[in-house]
N, CA, C and O atoms as a MOPAC input file, in Angstrom:
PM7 MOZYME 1SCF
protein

 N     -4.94600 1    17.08300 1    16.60900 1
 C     -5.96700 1    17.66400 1    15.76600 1
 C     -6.14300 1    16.77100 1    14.55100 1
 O     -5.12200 1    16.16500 1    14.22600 1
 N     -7.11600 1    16.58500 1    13.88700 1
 C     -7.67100 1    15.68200 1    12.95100 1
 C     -8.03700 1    16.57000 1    11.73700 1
 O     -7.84900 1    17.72500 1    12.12100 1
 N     -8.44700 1    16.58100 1    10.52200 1
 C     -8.63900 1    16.90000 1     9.90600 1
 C     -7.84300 1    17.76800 1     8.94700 1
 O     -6.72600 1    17.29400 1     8.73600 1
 N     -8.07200 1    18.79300 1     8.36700 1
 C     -6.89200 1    20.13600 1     7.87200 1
 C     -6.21300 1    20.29100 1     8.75800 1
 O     -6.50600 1    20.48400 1     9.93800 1
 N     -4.53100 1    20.17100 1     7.90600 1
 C     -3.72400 1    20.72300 1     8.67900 1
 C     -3.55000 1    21.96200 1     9.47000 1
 O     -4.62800 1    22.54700 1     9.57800 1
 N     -2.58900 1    22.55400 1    10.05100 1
 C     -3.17400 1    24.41300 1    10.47200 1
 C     -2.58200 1    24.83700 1     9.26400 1
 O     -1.74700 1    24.38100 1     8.48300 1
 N     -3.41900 1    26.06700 1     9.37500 1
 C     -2.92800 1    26.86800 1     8.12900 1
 C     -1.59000 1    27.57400 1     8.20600 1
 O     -1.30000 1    28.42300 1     9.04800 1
 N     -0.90900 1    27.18800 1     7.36400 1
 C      0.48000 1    27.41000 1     7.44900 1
 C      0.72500 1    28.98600 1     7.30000 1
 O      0.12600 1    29.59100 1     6.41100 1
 N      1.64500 1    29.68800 1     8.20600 1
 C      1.94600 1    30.98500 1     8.48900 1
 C      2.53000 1    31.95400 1     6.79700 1
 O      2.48400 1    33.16600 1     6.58900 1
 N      2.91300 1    31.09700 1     6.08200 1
 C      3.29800 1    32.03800 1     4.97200 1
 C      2.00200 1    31.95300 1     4.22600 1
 O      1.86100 1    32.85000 1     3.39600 1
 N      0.92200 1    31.00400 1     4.33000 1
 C     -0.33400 1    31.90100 1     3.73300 1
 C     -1.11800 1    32.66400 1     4.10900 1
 O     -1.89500 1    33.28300 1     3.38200 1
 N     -0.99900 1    32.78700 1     5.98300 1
 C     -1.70500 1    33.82700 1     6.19400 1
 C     -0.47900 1    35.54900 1     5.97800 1
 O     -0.80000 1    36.68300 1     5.62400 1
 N      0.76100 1    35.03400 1     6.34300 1
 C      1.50000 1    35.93000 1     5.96200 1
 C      1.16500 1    36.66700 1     4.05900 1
 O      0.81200 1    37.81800 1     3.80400 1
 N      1.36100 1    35.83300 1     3.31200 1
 C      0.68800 1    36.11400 1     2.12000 1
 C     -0.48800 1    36.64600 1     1.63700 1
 O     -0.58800 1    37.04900 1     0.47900 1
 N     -1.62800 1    36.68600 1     2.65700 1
 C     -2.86800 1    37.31500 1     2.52600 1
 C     -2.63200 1    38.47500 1     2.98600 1
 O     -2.89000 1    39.41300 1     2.23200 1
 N     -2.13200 1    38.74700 1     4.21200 1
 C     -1.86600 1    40.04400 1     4.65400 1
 C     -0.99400 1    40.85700 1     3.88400 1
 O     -1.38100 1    42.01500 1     3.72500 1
 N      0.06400 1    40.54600 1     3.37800 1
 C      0.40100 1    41.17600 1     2.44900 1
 C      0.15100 1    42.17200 1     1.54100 1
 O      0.97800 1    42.43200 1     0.66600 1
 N     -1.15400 1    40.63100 1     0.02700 1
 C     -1.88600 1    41.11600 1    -0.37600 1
 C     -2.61400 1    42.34000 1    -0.00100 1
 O     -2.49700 1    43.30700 1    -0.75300 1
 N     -3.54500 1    42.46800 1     1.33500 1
 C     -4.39800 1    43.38100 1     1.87200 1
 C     -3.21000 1    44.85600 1     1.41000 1
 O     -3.29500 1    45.87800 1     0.72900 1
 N     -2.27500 1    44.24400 1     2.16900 1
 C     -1.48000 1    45.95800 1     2.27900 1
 C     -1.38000 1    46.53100 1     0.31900 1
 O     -1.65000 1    47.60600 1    -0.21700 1
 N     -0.98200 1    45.49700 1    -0.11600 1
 C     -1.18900 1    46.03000 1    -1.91900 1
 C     -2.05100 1    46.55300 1    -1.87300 1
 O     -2.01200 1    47.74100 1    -2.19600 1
 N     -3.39700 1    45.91000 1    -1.41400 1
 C     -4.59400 1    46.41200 1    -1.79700 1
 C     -5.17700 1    48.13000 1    -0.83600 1
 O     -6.09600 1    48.94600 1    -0.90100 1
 N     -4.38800 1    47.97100 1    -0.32800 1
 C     -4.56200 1    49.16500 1     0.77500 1
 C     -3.65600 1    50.16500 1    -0.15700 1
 O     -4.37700 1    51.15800 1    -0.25300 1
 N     -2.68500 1    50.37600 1    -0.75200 1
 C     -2.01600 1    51.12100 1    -1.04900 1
 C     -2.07900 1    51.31200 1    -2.19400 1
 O     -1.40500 1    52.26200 1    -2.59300 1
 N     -2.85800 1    50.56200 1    -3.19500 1
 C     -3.49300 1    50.91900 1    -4.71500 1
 C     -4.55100 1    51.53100 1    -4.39700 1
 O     -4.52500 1    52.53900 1    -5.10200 1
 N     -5.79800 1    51.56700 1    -3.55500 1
 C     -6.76000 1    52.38500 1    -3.56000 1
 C     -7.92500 1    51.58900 1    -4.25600 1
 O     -8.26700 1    50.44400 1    -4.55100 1
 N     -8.31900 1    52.89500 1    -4.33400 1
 C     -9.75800 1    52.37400 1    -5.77200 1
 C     -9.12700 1    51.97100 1    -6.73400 1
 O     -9.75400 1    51.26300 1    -7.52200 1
 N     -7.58900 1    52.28000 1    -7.04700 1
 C     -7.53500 1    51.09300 1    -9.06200 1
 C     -7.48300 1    49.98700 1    -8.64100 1
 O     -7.79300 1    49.04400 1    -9.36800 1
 N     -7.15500 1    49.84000 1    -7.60500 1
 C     -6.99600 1    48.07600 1    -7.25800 1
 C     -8.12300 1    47.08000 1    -8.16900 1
 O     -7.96200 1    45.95400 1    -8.64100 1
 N     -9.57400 1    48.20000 1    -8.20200 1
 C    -10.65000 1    47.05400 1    -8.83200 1
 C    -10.85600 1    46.25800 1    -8.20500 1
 O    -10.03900 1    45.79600 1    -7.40700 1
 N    -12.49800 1    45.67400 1    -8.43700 1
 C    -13.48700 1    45.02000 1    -7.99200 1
 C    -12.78400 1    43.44400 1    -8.42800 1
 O    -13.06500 1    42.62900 1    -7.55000 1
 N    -11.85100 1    42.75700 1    -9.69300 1
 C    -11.54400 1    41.74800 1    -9.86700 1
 C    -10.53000 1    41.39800 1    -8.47300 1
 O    -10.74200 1    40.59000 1    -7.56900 1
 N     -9.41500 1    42.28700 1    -8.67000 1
 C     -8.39300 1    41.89700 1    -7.69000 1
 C     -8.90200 1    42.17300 1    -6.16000 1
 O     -8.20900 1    41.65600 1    -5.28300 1
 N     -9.78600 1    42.76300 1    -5.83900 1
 C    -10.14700 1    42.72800 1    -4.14500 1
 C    -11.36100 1    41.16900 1    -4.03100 1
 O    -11.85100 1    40.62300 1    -3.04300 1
 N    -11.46700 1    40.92200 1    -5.24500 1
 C    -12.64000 1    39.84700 1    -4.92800 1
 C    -12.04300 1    38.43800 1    -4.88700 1
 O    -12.67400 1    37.46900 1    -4.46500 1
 N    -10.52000 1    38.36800 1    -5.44700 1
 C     -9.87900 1    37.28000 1    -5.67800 1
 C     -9.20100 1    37.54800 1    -4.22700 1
 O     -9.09400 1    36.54400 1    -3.52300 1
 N     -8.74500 1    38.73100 1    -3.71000 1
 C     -7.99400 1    38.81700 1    -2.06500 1
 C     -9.57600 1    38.07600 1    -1.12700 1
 O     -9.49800 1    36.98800 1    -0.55700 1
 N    -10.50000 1    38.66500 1    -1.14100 1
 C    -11.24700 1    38.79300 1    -0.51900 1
 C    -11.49900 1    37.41400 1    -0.47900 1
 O    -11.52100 1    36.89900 1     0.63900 1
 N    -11.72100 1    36.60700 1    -1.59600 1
 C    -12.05500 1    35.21600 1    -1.61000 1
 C    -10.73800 1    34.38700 1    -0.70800 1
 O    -11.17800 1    33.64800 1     0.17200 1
 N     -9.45400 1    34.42100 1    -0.80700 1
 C     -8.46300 1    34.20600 1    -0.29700 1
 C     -8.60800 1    34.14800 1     1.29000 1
 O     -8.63600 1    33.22800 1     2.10800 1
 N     -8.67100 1    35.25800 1     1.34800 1
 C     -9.16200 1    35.56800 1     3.13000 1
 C    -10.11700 1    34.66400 1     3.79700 1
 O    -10.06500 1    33.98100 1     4.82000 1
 N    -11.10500 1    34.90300 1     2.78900 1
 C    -12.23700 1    34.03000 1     3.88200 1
 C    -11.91800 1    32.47300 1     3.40300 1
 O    -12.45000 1    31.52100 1     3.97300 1
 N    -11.26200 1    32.36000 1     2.61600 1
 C    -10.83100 1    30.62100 1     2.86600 1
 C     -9.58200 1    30.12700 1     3.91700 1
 O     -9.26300 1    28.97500 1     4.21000 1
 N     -9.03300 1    31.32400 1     4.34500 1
 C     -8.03400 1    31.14400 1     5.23500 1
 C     -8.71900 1    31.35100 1     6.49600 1
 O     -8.41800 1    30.49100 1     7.32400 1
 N     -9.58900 1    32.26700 1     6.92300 1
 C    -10.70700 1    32.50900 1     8.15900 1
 C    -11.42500 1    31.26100 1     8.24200 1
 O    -11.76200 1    30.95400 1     9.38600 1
 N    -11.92700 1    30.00900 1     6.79000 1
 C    -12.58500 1    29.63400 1     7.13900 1
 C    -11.47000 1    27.83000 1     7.55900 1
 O    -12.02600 1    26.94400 1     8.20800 1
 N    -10.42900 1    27.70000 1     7.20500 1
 C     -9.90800 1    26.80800 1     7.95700 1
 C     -9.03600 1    27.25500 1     9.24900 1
 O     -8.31400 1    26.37400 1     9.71700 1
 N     -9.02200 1    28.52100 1     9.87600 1
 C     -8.69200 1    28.76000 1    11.12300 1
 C    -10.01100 1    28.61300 1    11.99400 1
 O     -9.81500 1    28.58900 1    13.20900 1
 N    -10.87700 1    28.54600 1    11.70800 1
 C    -11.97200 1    28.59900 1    12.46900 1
 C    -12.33500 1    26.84900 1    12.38700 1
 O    -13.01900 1    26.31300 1    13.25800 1
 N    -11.81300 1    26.15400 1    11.31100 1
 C    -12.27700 1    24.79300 1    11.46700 1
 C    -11.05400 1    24.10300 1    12.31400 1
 O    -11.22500 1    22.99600 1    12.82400 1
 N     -9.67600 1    24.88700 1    12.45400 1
 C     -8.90300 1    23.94800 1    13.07300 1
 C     -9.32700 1    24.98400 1    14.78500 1
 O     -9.03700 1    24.30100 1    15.76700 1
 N     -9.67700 1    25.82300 1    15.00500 1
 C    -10.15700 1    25.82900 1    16.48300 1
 C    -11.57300 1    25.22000 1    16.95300 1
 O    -11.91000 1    25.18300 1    18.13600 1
 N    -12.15700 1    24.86900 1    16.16100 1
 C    -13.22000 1    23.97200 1    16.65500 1
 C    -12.43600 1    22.27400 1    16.42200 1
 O    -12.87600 1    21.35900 1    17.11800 1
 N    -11.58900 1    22.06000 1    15.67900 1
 C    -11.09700 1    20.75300 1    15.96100 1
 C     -9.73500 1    20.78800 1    17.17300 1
 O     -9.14500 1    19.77400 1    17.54600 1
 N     -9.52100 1    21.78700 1    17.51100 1
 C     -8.92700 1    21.97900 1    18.84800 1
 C     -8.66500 1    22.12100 1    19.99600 1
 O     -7.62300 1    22.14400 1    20.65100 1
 N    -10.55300 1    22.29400 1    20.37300 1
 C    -10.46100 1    22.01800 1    21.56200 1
 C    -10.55200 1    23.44200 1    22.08400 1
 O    -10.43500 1    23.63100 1    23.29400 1
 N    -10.81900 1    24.78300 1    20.98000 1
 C    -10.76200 1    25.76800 1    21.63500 1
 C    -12.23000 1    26.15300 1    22.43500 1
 O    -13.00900 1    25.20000 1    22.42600 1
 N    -12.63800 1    27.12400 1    22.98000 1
 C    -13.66700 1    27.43300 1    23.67500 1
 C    -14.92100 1    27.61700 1    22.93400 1
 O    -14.86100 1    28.33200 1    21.93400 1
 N    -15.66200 1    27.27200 1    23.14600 1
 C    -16.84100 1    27.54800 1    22.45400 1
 C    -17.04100 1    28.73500 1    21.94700 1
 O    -17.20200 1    28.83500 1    20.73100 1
 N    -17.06500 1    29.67900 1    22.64100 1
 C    -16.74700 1    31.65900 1    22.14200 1
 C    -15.92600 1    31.38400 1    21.33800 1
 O    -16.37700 1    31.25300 1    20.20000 1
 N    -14.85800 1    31.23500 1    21.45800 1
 C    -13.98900 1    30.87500 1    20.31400 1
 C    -14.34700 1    30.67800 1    18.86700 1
 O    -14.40900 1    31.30900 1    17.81200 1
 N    -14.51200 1    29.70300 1    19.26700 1
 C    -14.76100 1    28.67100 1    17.80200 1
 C    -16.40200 1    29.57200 1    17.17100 1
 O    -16.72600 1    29.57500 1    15.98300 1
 N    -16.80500 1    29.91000 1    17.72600 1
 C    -18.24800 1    30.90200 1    17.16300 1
 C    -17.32500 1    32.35400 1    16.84100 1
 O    -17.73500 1    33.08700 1    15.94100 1
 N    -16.46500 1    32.61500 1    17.36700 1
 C    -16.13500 1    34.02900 1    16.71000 1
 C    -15.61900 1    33.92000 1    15.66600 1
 O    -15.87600 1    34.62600 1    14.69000 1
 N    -14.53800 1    32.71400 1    15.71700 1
 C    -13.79400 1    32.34700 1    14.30300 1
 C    -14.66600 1    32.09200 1    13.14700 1
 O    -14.35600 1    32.38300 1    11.99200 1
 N    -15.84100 1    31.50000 1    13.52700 1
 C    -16.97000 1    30.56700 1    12.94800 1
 C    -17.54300 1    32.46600 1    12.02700 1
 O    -17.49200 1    32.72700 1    10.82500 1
 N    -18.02000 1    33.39900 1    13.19000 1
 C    -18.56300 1    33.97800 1    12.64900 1
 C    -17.59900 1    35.12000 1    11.67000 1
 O    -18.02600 1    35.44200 1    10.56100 1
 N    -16.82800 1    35.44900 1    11.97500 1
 C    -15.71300 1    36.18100 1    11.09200 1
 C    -15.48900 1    35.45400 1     9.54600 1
 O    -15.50500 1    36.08700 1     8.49000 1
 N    -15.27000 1    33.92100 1     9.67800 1
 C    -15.04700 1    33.45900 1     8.31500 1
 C    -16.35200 1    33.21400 1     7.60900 1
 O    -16.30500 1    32.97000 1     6.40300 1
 N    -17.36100 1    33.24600 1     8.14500 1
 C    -19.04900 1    33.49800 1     7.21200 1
 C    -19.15200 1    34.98100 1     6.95400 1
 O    -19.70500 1    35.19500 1     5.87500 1
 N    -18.70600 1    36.34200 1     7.76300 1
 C    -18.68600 1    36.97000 1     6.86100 1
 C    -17.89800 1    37.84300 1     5.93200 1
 O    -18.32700 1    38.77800 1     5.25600 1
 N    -16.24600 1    37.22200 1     6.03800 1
 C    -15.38600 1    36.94300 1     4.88200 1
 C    -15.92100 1    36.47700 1     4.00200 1
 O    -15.55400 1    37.04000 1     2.97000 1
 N    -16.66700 1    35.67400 1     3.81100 1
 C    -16.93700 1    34.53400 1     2.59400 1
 C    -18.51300 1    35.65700 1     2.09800 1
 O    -18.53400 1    35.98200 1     0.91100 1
 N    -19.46400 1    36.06700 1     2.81700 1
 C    -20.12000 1    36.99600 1     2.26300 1
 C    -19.60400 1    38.11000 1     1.34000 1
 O    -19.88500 1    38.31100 1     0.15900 1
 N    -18.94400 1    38.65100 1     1.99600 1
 C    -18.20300 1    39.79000 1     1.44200 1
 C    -17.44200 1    39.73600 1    -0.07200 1
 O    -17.53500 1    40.39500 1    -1.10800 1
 N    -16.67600 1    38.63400 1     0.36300 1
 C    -16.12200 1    37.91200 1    -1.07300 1
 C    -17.27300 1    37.74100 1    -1.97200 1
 O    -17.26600 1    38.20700 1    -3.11100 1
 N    -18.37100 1    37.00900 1    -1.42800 1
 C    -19.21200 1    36.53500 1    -2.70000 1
 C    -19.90100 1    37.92800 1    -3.30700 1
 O    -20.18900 1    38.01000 1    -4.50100 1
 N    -20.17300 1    39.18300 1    -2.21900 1
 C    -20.65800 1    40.34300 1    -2.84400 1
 C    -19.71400 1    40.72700 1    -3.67600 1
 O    -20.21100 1    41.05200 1    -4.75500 1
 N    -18.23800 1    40.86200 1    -3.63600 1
 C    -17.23700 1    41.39300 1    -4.19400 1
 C    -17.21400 1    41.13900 1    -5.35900 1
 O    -17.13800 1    41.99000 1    -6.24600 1
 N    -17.31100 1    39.25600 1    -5.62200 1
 C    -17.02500 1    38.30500 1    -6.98800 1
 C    -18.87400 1    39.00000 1    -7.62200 1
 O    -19.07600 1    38.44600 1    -8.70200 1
 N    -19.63900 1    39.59100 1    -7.39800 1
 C    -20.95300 1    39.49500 1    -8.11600 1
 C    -20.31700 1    40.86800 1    -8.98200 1
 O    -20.17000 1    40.94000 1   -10.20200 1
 N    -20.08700 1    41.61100 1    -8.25700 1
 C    -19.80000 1    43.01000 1    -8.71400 1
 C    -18.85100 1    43.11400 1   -10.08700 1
 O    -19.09200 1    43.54900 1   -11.21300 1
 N    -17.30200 1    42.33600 1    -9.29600 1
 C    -16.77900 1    41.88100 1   -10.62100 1
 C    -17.05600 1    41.26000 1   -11.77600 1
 O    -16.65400 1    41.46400 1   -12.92200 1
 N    -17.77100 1    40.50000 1   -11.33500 1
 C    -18.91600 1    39.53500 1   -12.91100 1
 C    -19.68900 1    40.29500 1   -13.40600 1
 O    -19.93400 1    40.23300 1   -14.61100 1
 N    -20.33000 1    41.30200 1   -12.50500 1
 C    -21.23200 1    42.32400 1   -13.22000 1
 C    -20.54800 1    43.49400 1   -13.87100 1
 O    -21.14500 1    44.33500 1   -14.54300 1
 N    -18.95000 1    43.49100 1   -13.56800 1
 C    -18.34400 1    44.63200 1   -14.88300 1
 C    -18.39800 1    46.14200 1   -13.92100 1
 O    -18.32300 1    47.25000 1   -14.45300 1
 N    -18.51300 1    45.97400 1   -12.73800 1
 C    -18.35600 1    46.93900 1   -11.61700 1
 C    -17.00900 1    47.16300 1   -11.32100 1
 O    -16.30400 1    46.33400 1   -10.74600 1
 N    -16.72000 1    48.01200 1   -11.61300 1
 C    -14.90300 1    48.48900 1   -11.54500 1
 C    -14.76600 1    49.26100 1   -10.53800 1
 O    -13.65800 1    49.78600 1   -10.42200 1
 N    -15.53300 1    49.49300 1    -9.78400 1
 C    -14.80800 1    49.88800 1    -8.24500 1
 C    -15.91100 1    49.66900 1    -7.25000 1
 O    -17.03700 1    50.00100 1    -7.62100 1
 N    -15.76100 1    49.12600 1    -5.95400 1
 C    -16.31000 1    49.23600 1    -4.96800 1
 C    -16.42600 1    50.43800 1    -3.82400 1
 O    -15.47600 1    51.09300 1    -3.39600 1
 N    -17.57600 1    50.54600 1    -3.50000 1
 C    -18.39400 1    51.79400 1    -2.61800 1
 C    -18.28400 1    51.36500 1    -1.11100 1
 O    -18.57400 1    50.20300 1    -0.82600 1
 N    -17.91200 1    52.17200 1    -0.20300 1
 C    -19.00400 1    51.37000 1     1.02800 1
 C    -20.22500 1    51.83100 1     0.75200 1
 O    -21.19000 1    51.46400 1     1.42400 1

């Protein structure tokens, strides 16, 4: 494989983590700290999805990974607007 290394298991271990904090604070967790997880995530979605397209994985593949870490990285960027805008908790 060429490019980024794989993403090493104690940062995806470390994101998941995070999630569970964030699962078990609730709504105080706040719009800052889910937007800084959230940003985290989809940068880890988005080099698992670049080392299975530099791997040789299946085309389905590499489009599911592809599409999961575009909309991690959406989500995050809705998350980070909210927080900049002084929005202290998120809705579905």
């Amino acid at each position: 494989m060429t490019g980024q290394p794989a993403v090493p298991a104690a940062q995806v271990s470390a994101v998941l983590a995070w999630a569970a904090r964030l699962a078990a604070a609730g709504p105080a967790a706040g719009t800052i700290e889910t937007a800084a997880y959230l940003t985290a995530k989809a940068a880890v979605l988005e080099r698992i999805a670049a080392e299975r397209e530099q791997g040789g994985w299946t085309p389905e593949n590499v489009t599911a990974a592809a599409e999961a870490a575009a909309r991690a990285r959406e989500t995050a960027d809705a998350a980070a607007l909210l927080a900049a805008a002084g929005i202290t908790a998120m809705e579905d």
